[in-house]
Residue, then its C-alpha position, 0 to 999 in steps of 0.5 A: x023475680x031475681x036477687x041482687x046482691x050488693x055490698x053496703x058500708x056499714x053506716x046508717x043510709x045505704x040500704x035506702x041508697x040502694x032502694x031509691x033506685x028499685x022503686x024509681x024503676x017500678x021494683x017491688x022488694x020481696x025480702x031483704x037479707x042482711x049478712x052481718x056475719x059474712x063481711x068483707x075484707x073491705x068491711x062491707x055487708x052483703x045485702x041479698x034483695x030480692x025484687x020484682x021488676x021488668x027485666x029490660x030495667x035490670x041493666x038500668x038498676x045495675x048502672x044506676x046503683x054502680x053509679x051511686x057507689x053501690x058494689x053490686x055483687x051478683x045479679x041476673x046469673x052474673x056472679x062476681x063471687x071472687x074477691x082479692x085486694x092487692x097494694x100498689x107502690x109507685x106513681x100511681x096517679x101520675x101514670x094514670x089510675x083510670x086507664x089501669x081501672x078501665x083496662x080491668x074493668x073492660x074484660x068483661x069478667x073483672x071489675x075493680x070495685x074499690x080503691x084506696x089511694x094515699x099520697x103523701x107527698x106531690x112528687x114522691x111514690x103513692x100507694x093503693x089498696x086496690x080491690x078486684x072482684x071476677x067472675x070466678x077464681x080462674x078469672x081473678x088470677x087471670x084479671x090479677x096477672x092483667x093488673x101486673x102486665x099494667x103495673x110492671x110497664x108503668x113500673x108499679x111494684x104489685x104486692x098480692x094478694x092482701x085479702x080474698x073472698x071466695x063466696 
């Protein structure tokens, strides 16, 4: 048995988004946790479900539910407990949104988990609320001065941190 921890939007769907994929995989729900008194900057609700499943399935569980735009939070010892969102000013898409989540994501103790992008108008500046979530604070300051190095060579003005949860 182990817990997975996921954050879920608050609308009605999501909790049975989340369980498809356990039972798909032959995983029993022992228990389900809700935390409504502990919800996010971003408004999402810490879901703790605790389950019975092979363990060679776990990573495929996690794929799946990051896949279906599941926030998973902590599972198997990997605890992604620390949480900063920061504004982004500039031409954000145009300077390649994806390289810059690919090059957080790709250090093994950050990942971004959610983005917001507005874009008023074709050629003028955009803006982003972009999400990080780490292995821990010291791992957060380090993925949040990565995201800076990335911003200041593709001359994003970084405003941080907007909100942070330290579970």
């Amino acid at each position: 048995m182990f817990t997975l921890i996921v954050e879920l939007k608050d609308k009605p769907g999501q909790l049975i988004k989340t369980l498809e994929p356990i039972s798909r995989l032959g995983g029993n729900v022992i228990g389900i946790v809700h935390k409504r008194d502990k919800i996010t900057p971003l408004k999402k609700i810490p879901v703790e479900i605790s389950i019975e499943i092979d363990e060679n399935k776990v990573p495929e569980l996690v794929d799946a539910l990051k896949a279906s735009g599941i926030t998973v939070r902590e599972y198997n010892e990997v605890r992604l407990v620390t949480t900063s969102s920061l504004l982004l000013v500039g031409h954000i898409v145009h300077t390649d949104i994806s390289d810059t989540i690919n090059r957080i994501d790709s250090t093994g103790y950050a990942e971004v988990i959610d983005l917001h992008i507005n874009m008023p108008q074709l050629n003028e500046p955009s803006t982003a609320l972009i999400t990080i979530s780490a292995t821990g604070k010291e791992n957060l300051r380090k993925a949040v001065e990565l995201l800076k190095v990335i911003c200041k060579e593709k001359k994003i003005l970084v405003i941080e941190p907007i909100n942070e949860e330290f579970s």
